[in-house]
CHARMM-style PDB file with segment names, atoms N, HN, CA, C and O in Angstrom:
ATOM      1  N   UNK     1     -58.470 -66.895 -42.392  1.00  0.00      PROA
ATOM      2  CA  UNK     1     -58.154 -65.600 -41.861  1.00  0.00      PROA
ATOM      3  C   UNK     1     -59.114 -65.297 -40.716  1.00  0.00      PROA
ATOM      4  O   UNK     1     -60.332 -65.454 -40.800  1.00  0.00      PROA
ATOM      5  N   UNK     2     -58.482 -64.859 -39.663  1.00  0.00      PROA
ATOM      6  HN  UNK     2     -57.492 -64.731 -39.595  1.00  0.00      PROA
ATOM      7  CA  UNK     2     -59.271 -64.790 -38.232  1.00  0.00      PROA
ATOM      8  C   UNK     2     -59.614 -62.837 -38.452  1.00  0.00      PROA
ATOM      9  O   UNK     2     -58.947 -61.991 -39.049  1.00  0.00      PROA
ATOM     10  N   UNK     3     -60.719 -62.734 -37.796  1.00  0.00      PROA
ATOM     11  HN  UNK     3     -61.260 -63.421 -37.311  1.00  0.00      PROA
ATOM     12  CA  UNK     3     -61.672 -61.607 -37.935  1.00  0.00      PROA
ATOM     13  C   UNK     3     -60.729 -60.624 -37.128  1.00  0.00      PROA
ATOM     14  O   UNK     3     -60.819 -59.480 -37.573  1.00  0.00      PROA
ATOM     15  N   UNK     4     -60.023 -60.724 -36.277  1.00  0.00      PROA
ATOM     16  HN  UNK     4     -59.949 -61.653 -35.915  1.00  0.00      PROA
ATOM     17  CA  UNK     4     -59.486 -59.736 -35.631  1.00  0.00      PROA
ATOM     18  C   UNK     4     -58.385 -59.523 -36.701  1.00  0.00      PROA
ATOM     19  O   UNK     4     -57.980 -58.370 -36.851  1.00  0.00      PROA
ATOM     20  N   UNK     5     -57.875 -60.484 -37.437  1.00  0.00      PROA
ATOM     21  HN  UNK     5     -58.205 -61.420 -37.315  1.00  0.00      PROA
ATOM     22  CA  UNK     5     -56.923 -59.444 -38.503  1.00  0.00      PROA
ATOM     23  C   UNK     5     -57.432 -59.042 -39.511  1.00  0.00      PROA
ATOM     24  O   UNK     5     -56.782 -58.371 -40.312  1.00  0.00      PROA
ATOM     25  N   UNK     6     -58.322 -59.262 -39.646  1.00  0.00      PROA
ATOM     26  HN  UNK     6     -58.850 -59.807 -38.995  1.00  0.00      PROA
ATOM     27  CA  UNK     6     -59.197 -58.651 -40.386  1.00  0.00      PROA
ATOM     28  C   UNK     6     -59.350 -57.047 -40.091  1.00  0.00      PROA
ATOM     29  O   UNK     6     -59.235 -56.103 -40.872  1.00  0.00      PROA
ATOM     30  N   UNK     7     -59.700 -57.071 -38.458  1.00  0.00      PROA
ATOM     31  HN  UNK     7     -59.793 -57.838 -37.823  1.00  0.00      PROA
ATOM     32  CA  UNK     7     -59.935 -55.462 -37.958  1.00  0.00      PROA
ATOM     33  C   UNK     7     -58.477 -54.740 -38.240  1.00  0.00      PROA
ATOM     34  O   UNK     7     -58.517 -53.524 -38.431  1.00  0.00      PROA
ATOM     35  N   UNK     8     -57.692 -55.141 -38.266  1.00  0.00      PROA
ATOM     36  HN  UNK     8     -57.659 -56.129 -38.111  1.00  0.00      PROA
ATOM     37  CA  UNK     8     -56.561 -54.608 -37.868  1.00  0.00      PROA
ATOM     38  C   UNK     8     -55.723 -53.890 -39.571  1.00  0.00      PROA
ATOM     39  O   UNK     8     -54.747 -53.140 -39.544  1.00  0.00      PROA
ATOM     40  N   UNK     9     -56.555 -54.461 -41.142  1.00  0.00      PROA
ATOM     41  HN  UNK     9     -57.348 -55.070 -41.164  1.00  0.00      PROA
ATOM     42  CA  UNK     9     -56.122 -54.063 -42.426  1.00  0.00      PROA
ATOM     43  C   UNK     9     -57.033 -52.918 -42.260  1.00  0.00      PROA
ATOM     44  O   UNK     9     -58.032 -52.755 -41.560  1.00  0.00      PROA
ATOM     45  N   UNK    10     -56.150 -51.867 -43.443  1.00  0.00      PROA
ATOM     46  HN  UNK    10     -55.338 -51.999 -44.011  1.00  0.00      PROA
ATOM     47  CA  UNK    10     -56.514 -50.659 -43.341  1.00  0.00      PROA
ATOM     48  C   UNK    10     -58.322 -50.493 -44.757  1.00  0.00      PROA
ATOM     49  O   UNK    10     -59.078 -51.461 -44.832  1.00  0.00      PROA
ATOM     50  N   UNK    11     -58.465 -49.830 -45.194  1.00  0.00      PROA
ATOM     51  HN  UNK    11     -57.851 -49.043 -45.133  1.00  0.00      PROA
ATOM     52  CA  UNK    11     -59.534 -49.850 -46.237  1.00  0.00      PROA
ATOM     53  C   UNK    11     -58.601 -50.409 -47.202  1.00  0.00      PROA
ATOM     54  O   UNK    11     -58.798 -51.617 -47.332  1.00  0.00      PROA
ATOM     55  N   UNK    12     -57.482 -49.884 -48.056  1.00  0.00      PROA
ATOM     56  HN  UNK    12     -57.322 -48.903 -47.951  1.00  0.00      PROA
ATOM     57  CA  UNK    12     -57.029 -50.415 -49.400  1.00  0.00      PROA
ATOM     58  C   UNK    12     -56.660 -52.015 -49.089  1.00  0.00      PROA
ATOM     59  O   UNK    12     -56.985 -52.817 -49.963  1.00  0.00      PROA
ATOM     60  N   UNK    13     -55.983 -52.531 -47.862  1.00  0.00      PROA
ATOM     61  HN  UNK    13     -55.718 -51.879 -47.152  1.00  0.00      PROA
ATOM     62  CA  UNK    13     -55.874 -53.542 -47.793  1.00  0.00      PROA
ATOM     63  C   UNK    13     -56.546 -54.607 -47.629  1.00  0.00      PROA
ATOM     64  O   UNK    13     -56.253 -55.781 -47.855  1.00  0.00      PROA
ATOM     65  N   UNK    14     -57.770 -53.974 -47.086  1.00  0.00      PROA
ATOM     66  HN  UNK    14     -58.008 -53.020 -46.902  1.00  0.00      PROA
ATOM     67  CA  UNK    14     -59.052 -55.035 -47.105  1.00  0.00      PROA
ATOM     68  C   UNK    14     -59.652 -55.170 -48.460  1.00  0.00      PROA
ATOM     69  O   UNK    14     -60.156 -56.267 -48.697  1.00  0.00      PROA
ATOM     70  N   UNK    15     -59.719 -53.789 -49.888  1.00  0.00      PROA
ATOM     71  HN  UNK    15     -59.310 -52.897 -49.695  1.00  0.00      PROA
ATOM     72  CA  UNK    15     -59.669 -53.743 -50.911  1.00  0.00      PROA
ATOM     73  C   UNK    15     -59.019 -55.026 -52.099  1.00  0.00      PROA
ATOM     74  O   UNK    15     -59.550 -55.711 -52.973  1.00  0.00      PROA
ATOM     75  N   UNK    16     -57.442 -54.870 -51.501  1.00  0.00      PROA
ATOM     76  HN  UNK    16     -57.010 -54.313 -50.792  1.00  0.00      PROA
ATOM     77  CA  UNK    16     -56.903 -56.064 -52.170  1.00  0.00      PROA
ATOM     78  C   UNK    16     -56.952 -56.999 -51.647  1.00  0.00      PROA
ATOM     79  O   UNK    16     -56.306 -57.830 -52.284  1.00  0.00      PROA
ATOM     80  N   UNK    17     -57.468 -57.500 -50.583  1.00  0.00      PROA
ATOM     81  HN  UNK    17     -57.994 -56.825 -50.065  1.00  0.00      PROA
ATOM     82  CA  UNK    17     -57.420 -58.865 -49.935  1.00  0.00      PROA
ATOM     83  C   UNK    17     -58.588 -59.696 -50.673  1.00  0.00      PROA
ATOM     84  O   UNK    17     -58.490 -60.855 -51.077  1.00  0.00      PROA
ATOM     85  N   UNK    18     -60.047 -58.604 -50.787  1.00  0.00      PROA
ATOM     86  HN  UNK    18     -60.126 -57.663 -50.459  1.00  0.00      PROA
ATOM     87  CA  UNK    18     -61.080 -58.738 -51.130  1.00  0.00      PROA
ATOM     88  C   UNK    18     -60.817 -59.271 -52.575  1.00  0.00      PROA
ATOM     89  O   UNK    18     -61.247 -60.418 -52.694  1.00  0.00      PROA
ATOM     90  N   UNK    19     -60.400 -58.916 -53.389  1.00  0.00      PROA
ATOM     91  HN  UNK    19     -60.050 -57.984 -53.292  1.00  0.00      PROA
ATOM     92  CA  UNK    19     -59.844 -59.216 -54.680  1.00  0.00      PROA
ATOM     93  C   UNK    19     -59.060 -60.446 -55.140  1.00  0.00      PROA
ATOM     94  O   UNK    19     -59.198 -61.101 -56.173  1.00  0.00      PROA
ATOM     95  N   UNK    20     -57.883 -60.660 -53.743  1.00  0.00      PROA
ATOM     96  HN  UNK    20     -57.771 -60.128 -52.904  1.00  0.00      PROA
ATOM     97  CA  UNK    20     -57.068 -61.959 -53.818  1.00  0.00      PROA
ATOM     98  C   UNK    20     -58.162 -63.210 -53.703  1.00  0.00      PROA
ATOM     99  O   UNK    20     -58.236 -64.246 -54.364  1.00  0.00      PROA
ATOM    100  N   UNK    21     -58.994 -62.707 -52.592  1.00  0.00      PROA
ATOM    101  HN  UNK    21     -58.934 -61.866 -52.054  1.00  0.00      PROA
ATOM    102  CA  UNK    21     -60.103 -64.025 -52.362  1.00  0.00      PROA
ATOM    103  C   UNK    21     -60.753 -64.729 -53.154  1.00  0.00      PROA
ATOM    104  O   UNK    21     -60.827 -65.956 -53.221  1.00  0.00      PROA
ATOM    105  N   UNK    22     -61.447 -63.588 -54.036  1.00  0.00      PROA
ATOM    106  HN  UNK    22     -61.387 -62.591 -53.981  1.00  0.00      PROA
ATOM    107  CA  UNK    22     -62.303 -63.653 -55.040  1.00  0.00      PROA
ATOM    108  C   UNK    22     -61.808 -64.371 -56.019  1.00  0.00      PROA
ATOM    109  O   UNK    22     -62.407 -65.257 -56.629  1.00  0.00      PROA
ATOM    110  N   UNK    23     -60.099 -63.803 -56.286  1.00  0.00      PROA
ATOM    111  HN  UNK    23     -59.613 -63.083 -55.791  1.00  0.00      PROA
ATOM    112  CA  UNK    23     -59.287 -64.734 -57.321  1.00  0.00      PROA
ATOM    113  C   UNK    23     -59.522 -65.610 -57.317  1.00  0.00      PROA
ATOM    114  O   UNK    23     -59.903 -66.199 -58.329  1.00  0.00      PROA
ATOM    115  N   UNK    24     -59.399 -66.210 -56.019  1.00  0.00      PROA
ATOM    116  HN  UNK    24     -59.090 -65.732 -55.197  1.00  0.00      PROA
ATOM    117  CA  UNK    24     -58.704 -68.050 -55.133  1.00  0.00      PROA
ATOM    118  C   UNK    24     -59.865 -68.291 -55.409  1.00  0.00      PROA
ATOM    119  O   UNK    24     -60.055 -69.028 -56.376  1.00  0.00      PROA
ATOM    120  N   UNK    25     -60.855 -67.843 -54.778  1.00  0.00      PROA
ATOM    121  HN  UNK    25     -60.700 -67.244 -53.992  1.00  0.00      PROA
ATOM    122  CA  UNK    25     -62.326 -68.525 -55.041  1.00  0.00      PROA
ATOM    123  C   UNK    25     -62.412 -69.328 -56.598  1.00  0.00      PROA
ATOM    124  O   UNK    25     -62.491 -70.530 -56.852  1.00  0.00      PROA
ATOM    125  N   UNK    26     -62.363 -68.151 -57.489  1.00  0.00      PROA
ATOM    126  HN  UNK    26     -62.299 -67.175 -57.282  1.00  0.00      PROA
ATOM    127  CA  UNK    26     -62.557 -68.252 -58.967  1.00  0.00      PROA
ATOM    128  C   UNK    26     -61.624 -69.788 -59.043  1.00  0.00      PROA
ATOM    129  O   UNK    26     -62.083 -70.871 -59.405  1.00  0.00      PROA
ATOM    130  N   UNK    27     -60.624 -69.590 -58.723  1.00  0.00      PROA
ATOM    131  HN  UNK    27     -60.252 -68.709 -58.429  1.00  0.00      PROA
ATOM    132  CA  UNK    27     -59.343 -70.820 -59.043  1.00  0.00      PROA
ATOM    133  C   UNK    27     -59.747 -72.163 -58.279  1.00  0.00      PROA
ATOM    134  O   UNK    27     -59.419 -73.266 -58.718  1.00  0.00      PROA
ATOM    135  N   UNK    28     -60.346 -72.025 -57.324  1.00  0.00      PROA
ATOM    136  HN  UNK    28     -60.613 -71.129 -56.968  1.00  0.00      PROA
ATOM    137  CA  UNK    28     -61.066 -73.215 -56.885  1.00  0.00      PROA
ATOM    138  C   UNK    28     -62.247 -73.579 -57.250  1.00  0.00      PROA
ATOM    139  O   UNK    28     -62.404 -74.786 -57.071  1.00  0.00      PROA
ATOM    140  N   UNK    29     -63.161 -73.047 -57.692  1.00  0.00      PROA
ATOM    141  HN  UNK    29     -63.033 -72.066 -57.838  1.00  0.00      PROA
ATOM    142  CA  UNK    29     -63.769 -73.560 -58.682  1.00  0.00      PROA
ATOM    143  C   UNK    29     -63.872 -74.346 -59.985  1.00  0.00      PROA
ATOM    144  O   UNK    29     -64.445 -75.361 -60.380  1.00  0.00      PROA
ATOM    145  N   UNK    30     -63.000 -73.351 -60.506  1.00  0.00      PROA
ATOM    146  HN  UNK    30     -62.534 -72.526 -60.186  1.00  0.00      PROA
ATOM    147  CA  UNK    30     -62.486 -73.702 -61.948  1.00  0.00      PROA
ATOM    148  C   UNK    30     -61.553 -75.796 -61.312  1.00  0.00      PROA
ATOM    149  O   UNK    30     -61.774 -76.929 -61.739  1.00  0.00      PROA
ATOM    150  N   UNK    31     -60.883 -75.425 -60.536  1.00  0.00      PROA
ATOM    151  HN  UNK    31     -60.704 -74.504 -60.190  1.00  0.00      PROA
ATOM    152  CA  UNK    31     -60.273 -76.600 -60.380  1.00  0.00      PROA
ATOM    153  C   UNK    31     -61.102 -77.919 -59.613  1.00  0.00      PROA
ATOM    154  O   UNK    31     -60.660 -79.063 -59.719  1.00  0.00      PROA
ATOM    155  N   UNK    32     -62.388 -77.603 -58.810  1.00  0.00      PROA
ATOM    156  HN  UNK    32     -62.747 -76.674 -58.724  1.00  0.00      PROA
ATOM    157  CA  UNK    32     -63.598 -78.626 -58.480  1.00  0.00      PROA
ATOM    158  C   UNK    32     -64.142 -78.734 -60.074  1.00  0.00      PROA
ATOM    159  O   UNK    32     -63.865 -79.790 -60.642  1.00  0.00      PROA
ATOM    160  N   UNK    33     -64.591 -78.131 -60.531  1.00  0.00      PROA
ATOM    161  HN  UNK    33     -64.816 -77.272 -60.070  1.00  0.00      PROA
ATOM    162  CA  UNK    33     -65.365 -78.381 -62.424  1.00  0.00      PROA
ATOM    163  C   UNK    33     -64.186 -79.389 -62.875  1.00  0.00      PROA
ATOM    164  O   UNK    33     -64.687 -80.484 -63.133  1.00  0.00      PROA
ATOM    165  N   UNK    34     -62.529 -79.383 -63.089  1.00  0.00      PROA
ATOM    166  HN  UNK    34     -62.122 -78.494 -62.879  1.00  0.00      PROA
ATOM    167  CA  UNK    34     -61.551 -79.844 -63.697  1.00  0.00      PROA
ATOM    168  C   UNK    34     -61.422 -81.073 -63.043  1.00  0.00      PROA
ATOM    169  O   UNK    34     -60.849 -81.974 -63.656  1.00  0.00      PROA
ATOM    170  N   UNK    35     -61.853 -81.287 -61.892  1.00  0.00      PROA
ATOM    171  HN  UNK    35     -62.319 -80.555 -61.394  1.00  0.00      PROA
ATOM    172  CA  UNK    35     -61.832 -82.734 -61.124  1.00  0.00      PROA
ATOM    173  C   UNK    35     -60.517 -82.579 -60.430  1.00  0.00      PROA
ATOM    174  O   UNK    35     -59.848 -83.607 -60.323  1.00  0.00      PROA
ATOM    175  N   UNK    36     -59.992 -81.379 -59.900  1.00  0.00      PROA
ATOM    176  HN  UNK    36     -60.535 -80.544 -59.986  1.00  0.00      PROA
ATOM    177  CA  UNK    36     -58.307 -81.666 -59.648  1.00  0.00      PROA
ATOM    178  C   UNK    36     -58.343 -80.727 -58.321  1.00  0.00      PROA
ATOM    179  O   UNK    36     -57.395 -80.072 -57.888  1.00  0.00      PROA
ATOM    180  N   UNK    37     -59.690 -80.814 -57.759  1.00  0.00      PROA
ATOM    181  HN  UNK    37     -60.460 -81.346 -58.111  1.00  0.00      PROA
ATOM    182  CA  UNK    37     -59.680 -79.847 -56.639  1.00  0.00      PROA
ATOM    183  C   UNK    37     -59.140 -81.341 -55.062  1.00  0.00      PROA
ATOM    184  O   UNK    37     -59.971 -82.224 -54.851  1.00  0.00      PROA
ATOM    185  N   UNK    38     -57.964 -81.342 -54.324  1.00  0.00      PROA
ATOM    186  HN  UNK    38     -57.289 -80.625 -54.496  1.00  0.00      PROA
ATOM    187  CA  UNK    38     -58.016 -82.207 -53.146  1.00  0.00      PROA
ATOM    188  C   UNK    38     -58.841 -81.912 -52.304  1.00  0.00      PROA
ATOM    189  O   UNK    38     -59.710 -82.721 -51.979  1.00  0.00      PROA
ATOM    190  N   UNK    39     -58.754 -80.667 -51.754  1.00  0.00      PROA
ATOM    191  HN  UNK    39     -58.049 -80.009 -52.018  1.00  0.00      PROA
ATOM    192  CA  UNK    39     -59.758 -80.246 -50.769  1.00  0.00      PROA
ATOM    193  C   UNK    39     -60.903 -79.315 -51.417  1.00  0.00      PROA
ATOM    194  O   UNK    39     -60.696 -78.262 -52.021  1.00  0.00      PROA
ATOM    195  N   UNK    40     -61.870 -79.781 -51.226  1.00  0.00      PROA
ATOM    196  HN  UNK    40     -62.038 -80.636 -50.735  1.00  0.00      PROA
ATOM    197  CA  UNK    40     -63.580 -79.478 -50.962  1.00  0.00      PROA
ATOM    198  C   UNK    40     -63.494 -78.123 -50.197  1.00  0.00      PROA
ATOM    199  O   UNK    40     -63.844 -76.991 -50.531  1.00  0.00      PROA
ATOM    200  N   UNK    41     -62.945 -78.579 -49.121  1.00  0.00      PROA
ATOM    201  HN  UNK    41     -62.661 -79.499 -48.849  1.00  0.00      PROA
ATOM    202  CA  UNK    41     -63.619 -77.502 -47.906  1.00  0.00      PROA
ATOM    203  C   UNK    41     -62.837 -76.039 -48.538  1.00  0.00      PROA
ATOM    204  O   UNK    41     -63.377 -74.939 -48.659  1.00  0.00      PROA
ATOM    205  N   UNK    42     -61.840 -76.294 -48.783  1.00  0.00      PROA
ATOM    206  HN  UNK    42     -61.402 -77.188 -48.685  1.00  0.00      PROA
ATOM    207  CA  UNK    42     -61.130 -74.586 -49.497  1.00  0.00      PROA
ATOM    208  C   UNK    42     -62.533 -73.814 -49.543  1.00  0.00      PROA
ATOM    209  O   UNK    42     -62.822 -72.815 -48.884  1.00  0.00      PROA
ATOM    210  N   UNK    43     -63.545 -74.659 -50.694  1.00  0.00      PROA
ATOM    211  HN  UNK    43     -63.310 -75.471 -51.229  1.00  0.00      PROA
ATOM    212  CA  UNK    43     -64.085 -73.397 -51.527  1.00  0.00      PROA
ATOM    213  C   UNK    43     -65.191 -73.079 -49.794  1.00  0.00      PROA
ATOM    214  O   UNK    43     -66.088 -72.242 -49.894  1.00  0.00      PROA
ATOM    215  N   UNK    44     -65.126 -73.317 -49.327  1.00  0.00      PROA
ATOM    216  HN  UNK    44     -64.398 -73.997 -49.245  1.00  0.00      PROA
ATOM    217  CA  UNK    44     -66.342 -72.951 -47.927  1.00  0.00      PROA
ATOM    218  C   UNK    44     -65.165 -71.875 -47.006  1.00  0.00      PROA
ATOM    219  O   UNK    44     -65.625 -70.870 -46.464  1.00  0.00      PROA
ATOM    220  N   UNK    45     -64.055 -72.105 -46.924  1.00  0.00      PROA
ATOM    221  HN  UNK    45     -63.681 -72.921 -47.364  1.00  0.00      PROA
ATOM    222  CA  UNK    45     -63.115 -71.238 -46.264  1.00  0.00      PROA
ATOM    223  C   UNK    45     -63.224 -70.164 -46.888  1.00  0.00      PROA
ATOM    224  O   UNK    45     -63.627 -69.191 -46.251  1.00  0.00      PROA
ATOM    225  N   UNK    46     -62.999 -70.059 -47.881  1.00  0.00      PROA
ATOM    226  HN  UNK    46     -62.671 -70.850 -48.399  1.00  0.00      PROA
ATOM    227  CA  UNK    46     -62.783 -69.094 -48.817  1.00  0.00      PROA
ATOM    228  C   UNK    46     -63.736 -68.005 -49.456  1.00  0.00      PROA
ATOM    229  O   UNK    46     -63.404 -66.936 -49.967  1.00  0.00      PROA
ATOM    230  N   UNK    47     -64.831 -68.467 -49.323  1.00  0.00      PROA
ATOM    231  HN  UNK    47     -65.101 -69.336 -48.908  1.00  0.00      PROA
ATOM    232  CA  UNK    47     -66.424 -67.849 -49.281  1.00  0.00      PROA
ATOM    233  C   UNK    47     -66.474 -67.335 -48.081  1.00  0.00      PROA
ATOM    234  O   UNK    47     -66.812 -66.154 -48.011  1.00  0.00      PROA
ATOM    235  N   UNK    48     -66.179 -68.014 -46.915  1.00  0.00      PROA
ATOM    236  HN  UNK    48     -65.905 -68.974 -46.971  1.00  0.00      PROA
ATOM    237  CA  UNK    48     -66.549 -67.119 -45.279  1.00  0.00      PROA
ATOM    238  C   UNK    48     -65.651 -65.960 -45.044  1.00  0.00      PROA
ATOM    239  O   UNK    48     -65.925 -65.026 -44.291  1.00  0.00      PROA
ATOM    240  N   UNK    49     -64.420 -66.096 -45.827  1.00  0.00      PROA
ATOM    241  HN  UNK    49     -64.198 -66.855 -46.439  1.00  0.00      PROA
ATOM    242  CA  UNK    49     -63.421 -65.418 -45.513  1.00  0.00      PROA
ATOM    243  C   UNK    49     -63.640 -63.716 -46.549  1.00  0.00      PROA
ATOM    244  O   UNK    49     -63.442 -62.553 -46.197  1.00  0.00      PROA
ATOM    245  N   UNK    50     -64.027 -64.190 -47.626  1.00  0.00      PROA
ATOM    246  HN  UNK    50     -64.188 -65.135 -47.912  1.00  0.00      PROA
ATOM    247  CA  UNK    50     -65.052 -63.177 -48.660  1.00  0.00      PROA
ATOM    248  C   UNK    50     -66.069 -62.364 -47.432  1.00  0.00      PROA
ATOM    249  O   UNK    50     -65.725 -61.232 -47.094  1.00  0.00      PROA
ATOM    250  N   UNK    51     -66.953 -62.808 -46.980  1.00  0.00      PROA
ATOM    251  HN  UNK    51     -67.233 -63.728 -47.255  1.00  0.00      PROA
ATOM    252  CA  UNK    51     -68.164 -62.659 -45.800  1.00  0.00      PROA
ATOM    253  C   UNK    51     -67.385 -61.527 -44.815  1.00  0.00      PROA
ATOM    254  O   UNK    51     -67.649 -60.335 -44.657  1.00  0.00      PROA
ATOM    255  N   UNK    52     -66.228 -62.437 -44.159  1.00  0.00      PROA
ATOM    256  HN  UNK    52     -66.014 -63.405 -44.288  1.00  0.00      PROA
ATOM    257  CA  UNK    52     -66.079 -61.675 -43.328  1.00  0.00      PROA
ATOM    258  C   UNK    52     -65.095 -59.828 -43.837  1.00  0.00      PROA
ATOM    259  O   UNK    52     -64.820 -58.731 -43.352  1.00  0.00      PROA
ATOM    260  N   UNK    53     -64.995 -60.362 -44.670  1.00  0.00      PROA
ATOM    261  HN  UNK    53     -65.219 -61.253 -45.064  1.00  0.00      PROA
ATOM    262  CA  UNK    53     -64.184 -58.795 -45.578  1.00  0.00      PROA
ATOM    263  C   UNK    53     -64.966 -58.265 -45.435  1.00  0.00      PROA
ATOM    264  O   UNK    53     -65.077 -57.636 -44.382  1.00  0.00      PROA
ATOM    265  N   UNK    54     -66.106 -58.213 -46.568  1.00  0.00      PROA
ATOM    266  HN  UNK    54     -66.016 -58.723 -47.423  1.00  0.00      PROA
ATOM    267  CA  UNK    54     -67.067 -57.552 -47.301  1.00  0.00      PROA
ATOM    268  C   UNK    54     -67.660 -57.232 -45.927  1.00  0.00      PROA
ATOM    269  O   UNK    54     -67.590 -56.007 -45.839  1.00  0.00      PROA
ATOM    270  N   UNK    55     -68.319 -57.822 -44.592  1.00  0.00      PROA
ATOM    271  HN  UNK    55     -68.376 -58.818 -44.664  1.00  0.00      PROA
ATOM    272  CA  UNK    55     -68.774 -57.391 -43.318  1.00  0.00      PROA
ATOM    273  C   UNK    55     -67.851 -56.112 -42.498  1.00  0.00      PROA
ATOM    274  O   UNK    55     -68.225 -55.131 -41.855  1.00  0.00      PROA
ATOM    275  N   UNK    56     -66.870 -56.490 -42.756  1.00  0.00      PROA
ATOM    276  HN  UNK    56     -66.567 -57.287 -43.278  1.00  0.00      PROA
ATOM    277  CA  UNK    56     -65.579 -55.404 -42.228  1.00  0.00      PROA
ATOM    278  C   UNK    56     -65.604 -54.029 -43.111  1.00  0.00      PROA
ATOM    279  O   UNK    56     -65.414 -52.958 -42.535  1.00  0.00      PROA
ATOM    280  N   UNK    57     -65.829 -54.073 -44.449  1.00  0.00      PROA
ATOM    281  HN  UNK    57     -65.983 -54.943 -44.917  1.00  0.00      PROA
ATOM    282  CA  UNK    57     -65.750 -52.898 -45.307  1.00  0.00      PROA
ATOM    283  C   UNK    57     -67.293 -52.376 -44.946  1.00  0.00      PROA
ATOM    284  O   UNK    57     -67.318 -51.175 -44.677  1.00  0.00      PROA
ATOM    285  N   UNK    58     -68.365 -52.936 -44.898  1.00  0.00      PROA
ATOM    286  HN  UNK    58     -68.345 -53.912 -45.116  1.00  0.00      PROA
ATOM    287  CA  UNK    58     -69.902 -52.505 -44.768  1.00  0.00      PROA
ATOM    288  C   UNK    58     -69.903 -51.689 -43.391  1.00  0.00      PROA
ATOM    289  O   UNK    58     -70.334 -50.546 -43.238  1.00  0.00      PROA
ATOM    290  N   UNK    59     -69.270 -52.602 -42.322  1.00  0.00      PROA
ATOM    291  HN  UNK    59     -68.920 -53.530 -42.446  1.00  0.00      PROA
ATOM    292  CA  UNK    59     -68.957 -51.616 -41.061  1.00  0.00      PROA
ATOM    293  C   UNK    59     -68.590 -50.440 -40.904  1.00  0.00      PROA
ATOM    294  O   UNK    59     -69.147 -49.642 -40.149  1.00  0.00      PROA
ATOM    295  N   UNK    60     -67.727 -50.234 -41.518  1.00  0.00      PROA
ATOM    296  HN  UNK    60     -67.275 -50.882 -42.131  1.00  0.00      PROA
ATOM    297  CA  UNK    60     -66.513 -49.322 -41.702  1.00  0.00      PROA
ATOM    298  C   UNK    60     -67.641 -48.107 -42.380  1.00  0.00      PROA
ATOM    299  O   UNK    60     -67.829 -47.009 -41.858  1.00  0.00      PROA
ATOM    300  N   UNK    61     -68.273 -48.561 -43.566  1.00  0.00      PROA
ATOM    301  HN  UNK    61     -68.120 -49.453 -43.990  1.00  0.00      PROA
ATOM    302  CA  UNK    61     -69.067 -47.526 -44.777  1.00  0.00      PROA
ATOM    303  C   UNK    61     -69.964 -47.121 -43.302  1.00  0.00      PROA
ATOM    304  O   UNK    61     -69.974 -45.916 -43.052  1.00  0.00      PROA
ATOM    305  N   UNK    62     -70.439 -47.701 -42.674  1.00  0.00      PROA
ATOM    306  HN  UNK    62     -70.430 -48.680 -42.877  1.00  0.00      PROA
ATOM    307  CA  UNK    62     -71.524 -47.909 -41.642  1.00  0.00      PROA
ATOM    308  C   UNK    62     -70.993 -46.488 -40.586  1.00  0.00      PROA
ATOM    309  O   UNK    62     -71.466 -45.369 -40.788  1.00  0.00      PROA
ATOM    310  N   UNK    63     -70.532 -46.605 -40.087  1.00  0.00      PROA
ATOM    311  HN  UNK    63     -70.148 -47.514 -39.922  1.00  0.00      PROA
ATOM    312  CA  UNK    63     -69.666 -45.882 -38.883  1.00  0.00      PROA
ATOM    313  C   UNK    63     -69.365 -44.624 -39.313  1.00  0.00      PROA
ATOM    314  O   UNK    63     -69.491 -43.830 -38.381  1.00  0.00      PROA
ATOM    315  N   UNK    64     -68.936 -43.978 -40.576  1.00  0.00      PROA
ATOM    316  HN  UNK    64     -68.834 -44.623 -41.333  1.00  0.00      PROA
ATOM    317  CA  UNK    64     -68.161 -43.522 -41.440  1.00  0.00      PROA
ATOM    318  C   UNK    64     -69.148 -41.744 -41.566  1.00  0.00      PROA
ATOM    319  OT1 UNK    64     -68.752 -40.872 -42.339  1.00  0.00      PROA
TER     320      UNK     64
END
């Protein structure tokens, strides 16, 4: 997920996005521990993409 669409979700949607991530995260984990993960790099996408939310919501509290 690129940072400018990021700017562009409202607070609740950056809310549930924040949540979906966290899911996926959880699920890629669980599936690197199970040995059944193909791609590695997911769990590093998926952590930056966490980063850049949580940076977008802190802004926002920031400005506010």
């Amino acid at each position: 997920m690129k940072a400018n669409e990021i700017h562009d979700l409202s607070a609740e949607e950056l809310a549930k996005k924040l949540a979906e991530l966290k899911s996926e995260l959880f699920n890629l984990r669980f599936r690197l521990a199970a040995g059944q993960l193909e791609n590695p790099v997911a769990i590093r996408t998926c952590k930056r993409d966490i980063a850049r939310v949580n940076t977008e919501l802190r802004a926002r509290e920031l400005k506010a």
